[in-house]
C-alpha positions as CSV (number, residue, x, y, z in Angstrom):
1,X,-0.7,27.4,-23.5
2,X,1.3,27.7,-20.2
3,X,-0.7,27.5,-17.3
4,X,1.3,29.9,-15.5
5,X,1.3,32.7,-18.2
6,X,-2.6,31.9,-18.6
7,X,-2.7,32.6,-14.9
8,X,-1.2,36.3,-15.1
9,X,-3.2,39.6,-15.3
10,X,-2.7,40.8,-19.1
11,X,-0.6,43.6,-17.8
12,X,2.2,41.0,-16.5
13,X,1.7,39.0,-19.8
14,X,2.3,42.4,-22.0
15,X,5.5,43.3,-19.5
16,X,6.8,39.2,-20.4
17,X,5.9,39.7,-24.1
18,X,7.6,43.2,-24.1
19,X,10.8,41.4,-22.1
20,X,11.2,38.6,-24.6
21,X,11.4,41.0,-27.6
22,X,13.7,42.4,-26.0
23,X,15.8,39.6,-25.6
24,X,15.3,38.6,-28.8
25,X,16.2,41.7,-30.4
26,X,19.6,41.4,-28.6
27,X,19.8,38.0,-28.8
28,X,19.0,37.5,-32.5
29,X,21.2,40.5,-33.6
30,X,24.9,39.1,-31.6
31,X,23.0,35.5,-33.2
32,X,23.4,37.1,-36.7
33,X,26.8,39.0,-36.1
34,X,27.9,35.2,-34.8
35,X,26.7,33.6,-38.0
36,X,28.1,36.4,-40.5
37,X,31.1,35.6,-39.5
38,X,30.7,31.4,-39.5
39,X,29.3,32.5,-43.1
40,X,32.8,34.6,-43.8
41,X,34.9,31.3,-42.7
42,X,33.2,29.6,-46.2
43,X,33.8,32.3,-48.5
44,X,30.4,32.7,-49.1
45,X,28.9,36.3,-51.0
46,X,26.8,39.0,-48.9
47,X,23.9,37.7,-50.7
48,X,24.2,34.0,-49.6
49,X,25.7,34.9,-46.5
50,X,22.5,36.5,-45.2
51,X,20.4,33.7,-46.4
52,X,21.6,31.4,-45.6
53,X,23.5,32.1,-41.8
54,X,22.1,35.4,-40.8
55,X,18.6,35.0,-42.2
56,X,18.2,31.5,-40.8
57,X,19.5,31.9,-37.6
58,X,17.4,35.5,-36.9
59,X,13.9,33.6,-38.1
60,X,14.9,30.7,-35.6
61,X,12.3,32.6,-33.0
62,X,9.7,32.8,-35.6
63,X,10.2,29.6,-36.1
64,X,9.6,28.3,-32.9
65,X,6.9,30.0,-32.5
66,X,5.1,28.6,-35.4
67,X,5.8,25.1,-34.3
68,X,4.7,24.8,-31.2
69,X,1.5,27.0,-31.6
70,X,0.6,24.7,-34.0
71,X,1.3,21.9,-32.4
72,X,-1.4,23.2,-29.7
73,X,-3.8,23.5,-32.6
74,X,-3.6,27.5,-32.7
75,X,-3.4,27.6,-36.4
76,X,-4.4,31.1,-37.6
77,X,-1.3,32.2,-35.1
78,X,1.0,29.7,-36.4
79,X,-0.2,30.7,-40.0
80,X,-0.4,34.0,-38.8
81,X,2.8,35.1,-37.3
82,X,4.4,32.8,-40.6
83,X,3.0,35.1,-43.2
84,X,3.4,38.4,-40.7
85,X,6.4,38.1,-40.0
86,X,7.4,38.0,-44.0
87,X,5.3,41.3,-44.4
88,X,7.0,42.9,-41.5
89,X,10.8,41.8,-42.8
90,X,10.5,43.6,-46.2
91,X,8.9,46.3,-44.3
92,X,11.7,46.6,-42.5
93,X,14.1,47.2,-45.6
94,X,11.8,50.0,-46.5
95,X,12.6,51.6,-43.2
96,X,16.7,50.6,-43.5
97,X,15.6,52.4,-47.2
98,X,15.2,56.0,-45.3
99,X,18.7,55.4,-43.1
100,X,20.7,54.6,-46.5
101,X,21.5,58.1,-46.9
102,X,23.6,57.6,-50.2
103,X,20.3,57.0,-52.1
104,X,18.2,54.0,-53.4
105,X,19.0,51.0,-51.3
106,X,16.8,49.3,-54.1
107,X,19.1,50.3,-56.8
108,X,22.5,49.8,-54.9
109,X,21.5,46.3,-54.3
110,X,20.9,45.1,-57.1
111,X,22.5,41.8,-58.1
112,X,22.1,38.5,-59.9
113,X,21.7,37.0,-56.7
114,X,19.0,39.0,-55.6
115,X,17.2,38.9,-58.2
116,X,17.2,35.2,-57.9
117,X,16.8,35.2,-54.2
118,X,13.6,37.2,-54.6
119,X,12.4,35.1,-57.5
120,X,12.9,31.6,-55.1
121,X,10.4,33.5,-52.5
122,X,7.8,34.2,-55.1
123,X,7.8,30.7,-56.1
124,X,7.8,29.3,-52.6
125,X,5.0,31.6,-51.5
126,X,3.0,30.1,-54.4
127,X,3.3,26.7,-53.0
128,X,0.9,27.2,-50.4
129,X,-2.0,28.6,-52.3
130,X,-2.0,25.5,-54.3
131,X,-2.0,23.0,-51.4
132,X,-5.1,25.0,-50.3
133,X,-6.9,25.0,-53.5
134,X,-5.8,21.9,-54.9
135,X,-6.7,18.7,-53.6
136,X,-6.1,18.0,-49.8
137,X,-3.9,15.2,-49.9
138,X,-2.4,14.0,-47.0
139,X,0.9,11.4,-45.7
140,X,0.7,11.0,-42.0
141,X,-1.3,14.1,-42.2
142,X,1.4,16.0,-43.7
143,X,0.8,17.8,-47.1
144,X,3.5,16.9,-49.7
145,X,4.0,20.9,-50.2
146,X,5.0,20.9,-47.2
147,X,7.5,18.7,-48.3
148,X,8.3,19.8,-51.6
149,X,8.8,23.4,-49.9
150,X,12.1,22.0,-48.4
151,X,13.4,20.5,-51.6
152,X,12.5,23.8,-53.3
153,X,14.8,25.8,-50.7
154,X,17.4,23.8,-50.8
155,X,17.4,23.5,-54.6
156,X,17.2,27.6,-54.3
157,X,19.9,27.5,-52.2
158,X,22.3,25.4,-54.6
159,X,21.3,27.7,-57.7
160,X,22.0,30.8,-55.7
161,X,25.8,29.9,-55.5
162,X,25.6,28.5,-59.0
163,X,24.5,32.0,-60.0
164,X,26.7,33.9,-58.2
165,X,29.5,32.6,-59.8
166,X,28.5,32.5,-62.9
167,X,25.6,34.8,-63.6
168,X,23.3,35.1,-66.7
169,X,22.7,38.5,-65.9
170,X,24.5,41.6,-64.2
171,X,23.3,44.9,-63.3
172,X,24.1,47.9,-64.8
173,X,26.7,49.6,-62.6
174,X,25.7,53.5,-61.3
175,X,27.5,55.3,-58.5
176,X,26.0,53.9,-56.3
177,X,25.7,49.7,-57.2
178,X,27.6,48.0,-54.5
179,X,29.5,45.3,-55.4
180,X,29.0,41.8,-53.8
181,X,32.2,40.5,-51.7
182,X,34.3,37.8,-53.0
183,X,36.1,35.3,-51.4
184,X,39.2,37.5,-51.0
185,X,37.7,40.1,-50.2
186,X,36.4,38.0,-46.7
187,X,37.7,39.8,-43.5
188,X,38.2,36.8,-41.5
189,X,37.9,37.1,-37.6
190,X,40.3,35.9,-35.0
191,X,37.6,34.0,-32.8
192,X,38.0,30.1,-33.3
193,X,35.8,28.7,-34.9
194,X,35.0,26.1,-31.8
195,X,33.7,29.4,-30.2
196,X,32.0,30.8,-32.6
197,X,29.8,27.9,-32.4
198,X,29.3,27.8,-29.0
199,X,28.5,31.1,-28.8
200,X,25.9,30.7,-31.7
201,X,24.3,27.6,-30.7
202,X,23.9,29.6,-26.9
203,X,21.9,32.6,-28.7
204,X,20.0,30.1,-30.6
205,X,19.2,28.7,-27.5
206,X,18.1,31.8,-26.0
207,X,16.0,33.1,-28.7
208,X,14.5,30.0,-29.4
209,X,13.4,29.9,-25.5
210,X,12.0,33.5,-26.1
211,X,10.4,32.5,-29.2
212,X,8.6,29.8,-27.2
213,X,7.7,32.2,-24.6
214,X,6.1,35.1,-26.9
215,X,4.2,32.5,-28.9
216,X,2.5,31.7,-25.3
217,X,2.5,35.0,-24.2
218,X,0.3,35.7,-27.2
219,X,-2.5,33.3,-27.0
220,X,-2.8,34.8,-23.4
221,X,-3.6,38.0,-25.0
222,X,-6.2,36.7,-27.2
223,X,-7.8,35.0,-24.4
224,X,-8.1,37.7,-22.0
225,X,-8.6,40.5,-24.6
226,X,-10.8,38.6,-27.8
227,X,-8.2,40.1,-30.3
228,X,-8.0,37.8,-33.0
229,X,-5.2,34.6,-33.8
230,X,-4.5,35.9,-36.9
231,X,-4.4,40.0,-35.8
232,X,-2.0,39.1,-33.3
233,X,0.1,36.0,-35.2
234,X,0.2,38.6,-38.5
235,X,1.3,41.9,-36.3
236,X,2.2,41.2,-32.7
237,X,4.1,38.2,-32.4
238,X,5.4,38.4,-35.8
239,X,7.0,42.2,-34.8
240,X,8.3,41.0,-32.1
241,X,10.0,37.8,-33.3
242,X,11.3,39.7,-36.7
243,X,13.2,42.4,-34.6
244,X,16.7,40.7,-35.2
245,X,15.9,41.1,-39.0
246,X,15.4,44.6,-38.1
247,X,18.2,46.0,-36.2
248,X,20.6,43.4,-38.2
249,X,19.3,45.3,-41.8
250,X,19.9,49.0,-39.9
251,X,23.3,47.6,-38.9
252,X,24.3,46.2,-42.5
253,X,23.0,49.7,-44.1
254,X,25.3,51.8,-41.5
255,X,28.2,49.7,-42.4
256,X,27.7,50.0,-46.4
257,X,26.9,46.3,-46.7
258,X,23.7,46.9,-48.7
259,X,23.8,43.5,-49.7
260,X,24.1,42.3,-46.9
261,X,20.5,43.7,-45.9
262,X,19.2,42.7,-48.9
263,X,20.1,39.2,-48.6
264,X,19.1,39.0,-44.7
265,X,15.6,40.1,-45.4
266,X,14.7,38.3,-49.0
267,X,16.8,34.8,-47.5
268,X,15.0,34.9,-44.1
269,X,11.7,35.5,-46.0
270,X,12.4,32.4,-48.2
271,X,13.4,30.7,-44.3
272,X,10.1,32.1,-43.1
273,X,7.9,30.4,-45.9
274,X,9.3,27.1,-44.5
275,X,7.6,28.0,-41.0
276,X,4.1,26.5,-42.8
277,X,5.9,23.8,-44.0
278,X,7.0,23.1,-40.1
279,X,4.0,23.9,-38.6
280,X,2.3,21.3,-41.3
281,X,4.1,18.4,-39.8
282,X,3.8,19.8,-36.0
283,X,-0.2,20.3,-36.7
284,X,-2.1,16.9,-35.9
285,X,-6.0,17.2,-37.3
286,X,-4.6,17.3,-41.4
287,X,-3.0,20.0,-43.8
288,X,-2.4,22.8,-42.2
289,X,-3.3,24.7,-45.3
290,X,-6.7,23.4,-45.6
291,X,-7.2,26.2,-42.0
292,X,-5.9,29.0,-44.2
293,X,-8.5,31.8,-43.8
294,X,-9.1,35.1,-46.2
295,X,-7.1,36.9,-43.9
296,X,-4.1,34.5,-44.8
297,X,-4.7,34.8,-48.5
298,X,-4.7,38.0,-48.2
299,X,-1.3,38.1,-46.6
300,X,0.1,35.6,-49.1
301,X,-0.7,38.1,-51.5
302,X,0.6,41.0,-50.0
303,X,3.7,39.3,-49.4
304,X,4.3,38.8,-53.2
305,X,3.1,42.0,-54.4
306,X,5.8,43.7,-51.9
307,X,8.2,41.1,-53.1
308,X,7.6,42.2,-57.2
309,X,8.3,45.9,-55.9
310,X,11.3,45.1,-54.3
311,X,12.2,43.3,-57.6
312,X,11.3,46.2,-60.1
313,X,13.7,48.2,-57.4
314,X,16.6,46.3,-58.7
315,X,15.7,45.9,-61.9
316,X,14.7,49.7,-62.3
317,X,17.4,52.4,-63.2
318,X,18.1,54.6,-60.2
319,X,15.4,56.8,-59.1
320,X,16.6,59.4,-56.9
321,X,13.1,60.9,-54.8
322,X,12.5,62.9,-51.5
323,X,15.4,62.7,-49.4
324,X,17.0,60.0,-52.0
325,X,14.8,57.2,-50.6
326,X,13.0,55.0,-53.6
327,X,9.5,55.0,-54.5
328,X,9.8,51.3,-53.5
329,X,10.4,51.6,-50.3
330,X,7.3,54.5,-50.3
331,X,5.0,52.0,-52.0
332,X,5.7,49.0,-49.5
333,X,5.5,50.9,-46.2
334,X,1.9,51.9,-47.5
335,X,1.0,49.0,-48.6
336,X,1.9,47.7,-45.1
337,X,0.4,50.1,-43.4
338,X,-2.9,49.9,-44.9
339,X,-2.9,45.9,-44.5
340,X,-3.1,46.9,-40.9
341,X,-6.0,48.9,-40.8
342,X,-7.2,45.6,-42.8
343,X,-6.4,42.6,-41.0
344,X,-7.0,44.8,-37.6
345,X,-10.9,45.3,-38.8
């Protein structure tokens, strides 16, 4: 931990916690608007597009968070603001869910590339329970999940273009099914490409440093007020570095780019997972899976229960309910909400 934020009465350290999510929020949203259109200059889908630019580049303060509490030996917030930050993400489609005002976002999303994108998470999420109740082998102190989680992703990634150019499967068009964008169908911008870069790798900058600072900020909270690691990695920090995802999914919905939101939150979920695998190699005293507590299983659990809802969305003929918002969305803000009143006990 700082010294100097260690140092600070907890009402300073709240205002700097409060200031940095701040920035991130603006920060990681122009960061994903920056790498949409990078991600248009390739011709990639919506789908793909938020995976792999948008939900990489808005899980970069996550990310950093992860690391370097770990690194300090603060697992259960490393592990913690990891698995949170997943929960909080697909919450946070549920919520775009109720803004979507055309009907299910669920239903309108639907796509062979979803479908696929959600299935990688599952399987990635999986990864970790079996490196904590399988043997705790080690390399250099680094799990070979950890490891293998990588190679998974970017296998994932590959089959995700594979698919969504030539798909097994296709949805059942309604109404309301939005179609994915093909290559000429890309709006290109007149930016250069030169500063696009610059101005991404500066916001990555920026939210990385505010990453940083939040991760800090929260182990000053547990100190002073005996909250818990994993309480405040699982809800606080993870909140607070997840808000690009947020206001970039509310963005996508207003513009009709369902997809897009679709592929932002499943792709920076799959992103997310690799914050264990990160954290692994940054933690010193062995596997960092072997520190996993009930609290994180539970989470793990959570994650891929929400996950199979979001799938039976797409896979689900339209539903129209209250106010045209899906019982998906219903069933995952509840589920959410009472893993609070859980992990918070």
């Amino acid at each position: 931990m700082l010294p100097a934020i260690a140092t600070l009465p907890l009402w300073s350290i709240i205002g700097l916690f409060s200031i940095c999510a701040v920035v991130i929020g603006f920060a990681g949203t122009r960061l994903a608007t920056i790498a949409l259109k990078l991600a248009e200059r390739t011709g990639m889908g919506q789908i793909i597009a938020g995976a792999v630019f948008v939900g990489m580049s808005t899980s970069l303060p996550g990310s950093v968070l992860s690391v370097t509490t770990a690194w300090q030996g603060h697992t259960d917030l490393a592990i913690g603001n990891a698995l949170g930050g997943i929960a909080a993400q697909t919450t946070f489609l549920a919520i775009a869910d109720f803004l979507y005002r055309k009907g299910n976002l669920e239903h309108a999303a639907a796509s062979a590339t979803g479908l696929a994108q959600a299935t990688l998470l599952v399987s990635m999420l999986a990864l970790p329970l079996l490196a904590y109740a399988g043997p705790d082998w080690t390399i250099l102190h680094i799990h070979p999940v950890s490891i293998l989680l990588f190679i998974l992703y970017g296998f994932g990634l590959s089959l995700l273009a594979e698919i969504r150019h030539q798909p097994m499967w296709r949805p059942r068009k309604t109404d309301l099914t939005d179609e994915d964008a093909k290559e000429d169908d890309t709006d290109y911008h007149p930016e250069s490409t030169l500063r696009l870069w610059a101005e991404f790798l500066a916001f990555a900058a920026i939210t990385a440093v505010a990453g940083y600072t939040i991760g800090e900020s929260g182990l000053a909270i547990v100190d002073k007020t005996g909250i818990s690691e994993t309480a405040v990695g699982t809800f606080l920090t993870a909140i607070a570095t997840s808000l690009p995802e947020l206001v970039s999914a509310i963005a996508a919905v207003r513009m009709g780019a369902v997809n897009l939101a679709v592929g932002d939150i499943i792709g920076g979920n799959a992103f997310d997972v690799l914050f264990l695998a990160t954290s692994d190699f940054a933690y010193r005293d062995g596997s960092i899976y072997a520190a996993f507590s009930p609290q994180h299983l539970f989470t793990i659990a959570l994650v891929i229960l929400m996950t199979g809802i979001l799938l039976l969305g797409m896979l689900n003929r339209e539903r129209r309910g209250l106010a045209n918002i899906g019982w998906e969305s219903v069933s995952i803000l509840c589920l959410y909400g009472m893993s609070i009143f859980y992990l918070s006990g």
